[in-house]
Structures are given as C-alpha cells and as structure tokens.
Steps between C-alpha positions, in 0.01 A plus 500: 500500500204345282337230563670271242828593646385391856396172393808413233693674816753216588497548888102494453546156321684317775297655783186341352725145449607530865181594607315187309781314703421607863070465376623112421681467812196658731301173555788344625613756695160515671483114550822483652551840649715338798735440256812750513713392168140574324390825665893615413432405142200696467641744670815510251220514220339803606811650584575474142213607371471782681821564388423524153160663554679801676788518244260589231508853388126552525551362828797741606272809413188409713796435783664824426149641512360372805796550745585829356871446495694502193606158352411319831439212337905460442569388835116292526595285224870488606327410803312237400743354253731453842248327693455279188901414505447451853181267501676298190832401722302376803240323263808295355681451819177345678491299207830349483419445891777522748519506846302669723802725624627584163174579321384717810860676455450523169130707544745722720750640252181509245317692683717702671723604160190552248340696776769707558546525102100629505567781763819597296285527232259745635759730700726540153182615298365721764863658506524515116341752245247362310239756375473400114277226454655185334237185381752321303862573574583625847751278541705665247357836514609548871857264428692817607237679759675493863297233689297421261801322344571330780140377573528378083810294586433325824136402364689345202762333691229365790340370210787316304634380847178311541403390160894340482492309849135366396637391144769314678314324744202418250778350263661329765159354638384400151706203531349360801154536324588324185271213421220690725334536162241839510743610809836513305309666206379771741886539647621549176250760387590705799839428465522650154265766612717620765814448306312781217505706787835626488464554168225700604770717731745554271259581268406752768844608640699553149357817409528623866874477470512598158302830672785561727719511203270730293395286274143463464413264139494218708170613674309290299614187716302628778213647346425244225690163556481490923125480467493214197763291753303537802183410331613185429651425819185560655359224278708285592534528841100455543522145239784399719256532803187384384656235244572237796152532627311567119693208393436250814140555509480441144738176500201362828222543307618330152617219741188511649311511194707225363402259767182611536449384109746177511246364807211550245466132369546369798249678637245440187563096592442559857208659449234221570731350846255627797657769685550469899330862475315725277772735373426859501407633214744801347443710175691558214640819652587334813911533605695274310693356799155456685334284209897274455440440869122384485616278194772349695284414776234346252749310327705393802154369654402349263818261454459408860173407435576338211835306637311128614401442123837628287637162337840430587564249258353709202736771615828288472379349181439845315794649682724227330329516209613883455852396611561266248419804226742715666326692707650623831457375849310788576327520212397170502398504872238813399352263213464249652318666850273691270391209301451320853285811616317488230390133501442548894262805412317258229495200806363730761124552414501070457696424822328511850675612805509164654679348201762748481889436569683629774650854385753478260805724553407856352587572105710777586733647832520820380298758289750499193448131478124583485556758236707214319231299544250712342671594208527142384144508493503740256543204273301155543652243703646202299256283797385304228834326385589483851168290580524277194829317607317493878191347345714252284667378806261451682356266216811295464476401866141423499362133565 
C-alpha cells in the first residue's frame, strides 16, 4: 500500500479523529484522574482508536509479520472491537446511573459474556485453517472455512448485540438530557453513531450469508462499503464525546468574556474611587476568569466605598424620569443608579469624610444588576433633566 492510500485510507482517517479526541480529553483526564466516568471515557477513546489503527491493512501486515502467525490480526481486532462493545455498554449504563446493585450486576454479565466472547474468539481461530493471508476481506474469504466461520459469526453477532442495546438505551436516555444543551447534542451524536453501527453489521454480515449460499458479488459490502460506514461512526462517536465538554468550555468562556466586557464602563467610571487595596496587577494574557474576578472585586469595592455619597433623591428622579418614556422597571432602575454613580464619582474628590452621609443602601444586590448598571452607562445619564426640576424646586420654595 502507498503512501497516498494510507493516508486517504478510511480506518486511518478516523483513528487520527479519535485520536485528536482522547489528546483533547488528556488534560482533563490528568486533572481529575480520580474521576472514573472520565478515565472510562478515555479509555473508550483509545479503545477505539486502537481499533481502527489495528484494522488498517498496513497495520494487519506488520501484525502478521511480527507474531509470525498467519492473519493473527483477525482475532486482535475482533478482539479489540469486543472490548470496545463492552467498554461502550458500561460507559452508558454508569451514565444513566442506577443503583449500586444493578450497575455492579450489570459490570457482571459485561464482563463475564464479552470475556467469554474474547476467549471464543481465540480458541475458534486457533482451531480453524487460516494460512492465506487476507488484508481486506477475511470475513468473507473464510465465510465457509470450519471455525473460522464460526469465529466470523459470533464476532459479528457480539458486535450487533452491543451496538443495538447501546442504541436503545442512548435513545431512551436522550430524553432525560433534553434541554441539557451541549449534553443532549453529544447524546444524539452518539446515538446516531451507534445506531450506523448496525448498518455497519449488516453491511458486514450480508455477504457472509450470501457466501454460504455461493454467491459471492455481494463482497463488495464488506470490502468497500463496511469501511466508509465505520469511518463515520467513528466520527461520530468521538463528537458525541467531546461535543458536551468542547461545547461547555466554549459556552464559559464567551459568558465569561461577555461579562468581563459588559463590567467595562463601570469599571472606566470607577476608576478614580480609592481602592481599600492596591489590586494586583495581571497582563493581557492573564486567565480570563482570573482578570472577571479582580474586576469584580475592584468594582464591588469601590461601590462600597462609594455608597455614603450616591444621591437618593437624584436616583428616584431620573428613575421616574425613564419610566415615564417607557422604559422598564429594570431598565429604569440601571439608569438611574448609573447616573447616581456617576454624580457620586464627580462629588467624591469635593466631599470630605466628615461631611459624608451615612451609607446609602448599595446600587446593586447582585452582579447582573451591576452588569445592568454598567451598560446604561454606555450612554450618558439624562442627570441633567433630572437636576433641573430639583433645582427649580428648590427655587420655588425659597424665602
């Protein structure tokens, strides 16, 4: 095989997907190593690739090679591809969750009937004859070969067995996660991906029968279309794993970013209030979260700080100002607190310590009202129509 046909090789394809998969998943994996459901789903990765790595007829040869034994690698990716099955049903059933008892029984007939598949495996292919070397069909080269049919069948029946009881609990599960957002996407993939799988079998297991009948045009499902299907299960399986956790670290730092830009203005006014300590100071290329958190401190500080000198009555006046246009409660609240943080950050430098008011309650009780707050100031506070009406009042009453 050339080099061009090992890369455009499909099974060489999805082993390099998968593989890109598990390198993604490493850093978690080694951050959280404690973690069981993770270890399992790395574990299920490389599973898979290997999988695919081994199923690739360069790949078969170097096996064949090395061991010395005709077309071992039959039963080592038959093998593999069982341990795959297996690792895939106890993946989903820790995930669904369950009790203790019934998960733990579960693990039993798992283990015990995929391991006892595996041994079959071996002791059928050391009894069958198997001396011409096959990279691309032994399945239905060997379809009538004593043992070696056997060994063909019960892989391929292990195989749909599995790949049908994980459909069916993925697609039953997928309802539970719906409105989990990056989750349910991730279900779904593997959902579909599993569900190709059988496609992938019969795809596999036609032309085996067909064999047994003498008919052989029908080859060409296993050689040429078996590959194409489980390339793109193997796709789709490793999206559907790393989607969730692709998709959930993206959604945190847009968020992140998002808030970290919204408390800009409000930090720009807050810039000249005295801080109760000199902040740190953090690059451009410090961690996102890290610099959000040092901006939430600043600007939380310095509205305590700032709390004795906010104007209560120029706050209700601009906040019913911006009612009357139609503005919302909420939105009017934010107005008017900004435009009162604003004319207490203009008041501060003038206004000693001994003159100031007691502390007024704070502008906000939670960060999104802060976030509110500083997006009105985005746009200038309407403080000057709001003092006009205060200054003509306080005319009127005047001696």
């Amino acid at each position: 095989m050339t080099l061009s046909q090992l890369i455009y090789n499909p099974y060489t394809i999805t082993a390099v997907v998968l593989l890109v998969a598990l390198v993604y998943k490493l850093p978690t994996l080694i951050r959280a190593f404690r973690n069981p459901l993770l270890r399992q789903v790395c574990g299920l990765l490389l599973a898979a690739c290997c999988v695919f790595i081994f199923a690739a007829p360069p790949t078969i040869v170097v096996v064949n090679d090395i061991t010395g034994i005709t077309n071992f690698s039959g039963p080592w990716v038959y093998s593999l591809l069982t341990g795959f099955c297996a690792s895939c049903l106890l993946l989903v059933i820790k995930w669904r969750g369950g009790t203790p008892e019934s998960i733990r029984r579960a693990r039993f007939w798992v283990y015990g009937g995929y391991g006892t598949l595996c041994a079959a495996l071996w002791i059928l292919f050391s009894l069958g004859d198997h001396d011409v070397e096959r990279l691309r069909d032994l399945d239905t080269y060997y379809a009538t070969t004593p043992y070696m049919r056997e060994m063909i069948v019960l892989y391929l029946l292990g195989h749909t067995v599995a790949v049908l009881i994980t459909s069916v609990l993925l697609w039953r599960w997928r309802s539970h996660v719906r409105g989990t957002g990056w989750l349910h996407a991730g279900v779904v993939l593997l959902s579909f991906g599993y569900a190709a799988n059988i496609l992938y079998d019969v795809a596999k297991l036609t032309p085996v029968v067909a064999r047994w009948f003498g008919r052989t045009d029908l080859d060409w499902m296993s050689t040429d279309l078996a590959p194409s299907i489980a390339a793109v299960v193997g796709v789709l399986i490793a999206l559907g794993f790393i989607l969730p956790h692709v998709g959930e670290g993206i959604t945190h730092r847009w968020n992140t970013r998002r808030e970290y830009w919204a408390l800009g203005p409000l930090a720009r006014t807050l810039d000249s209030v005295p801080a109760s300590s000199a902040p740190v100071s953090l690059g451009r290329f410090a961690p996102l979260d890290l610099r959000l958190t040092q901006r939430q401190t600043i600007v939380r500080d310095a509205l305590r700080h700032l709390a004795p000198l906010l104007d209560e009555t120029l706050r209700e006046q601009i906040r019913e100002e911006y009612l009357r246009t139609g503005h919302t409660p909420e939105a009017a609240h934010a107005h008017a607190t900004a435009a009162a943080i604003t004319n207490a950050v203009d008041q501060l430098s003038s206004t000693s310590v001994e003159n100031r008011k007691p502390p007024s309650r704070l502008p906000a009780d939670g960060m999104d009202d802060v976030i509110a707050i500083s997006r009105a100031l985005r746009k200038p506070p309407r403080m000057q129509a709001a003092r006009v009406p205060a200054a003509a009042k306080s005319e009127s009453v005047a001696p």
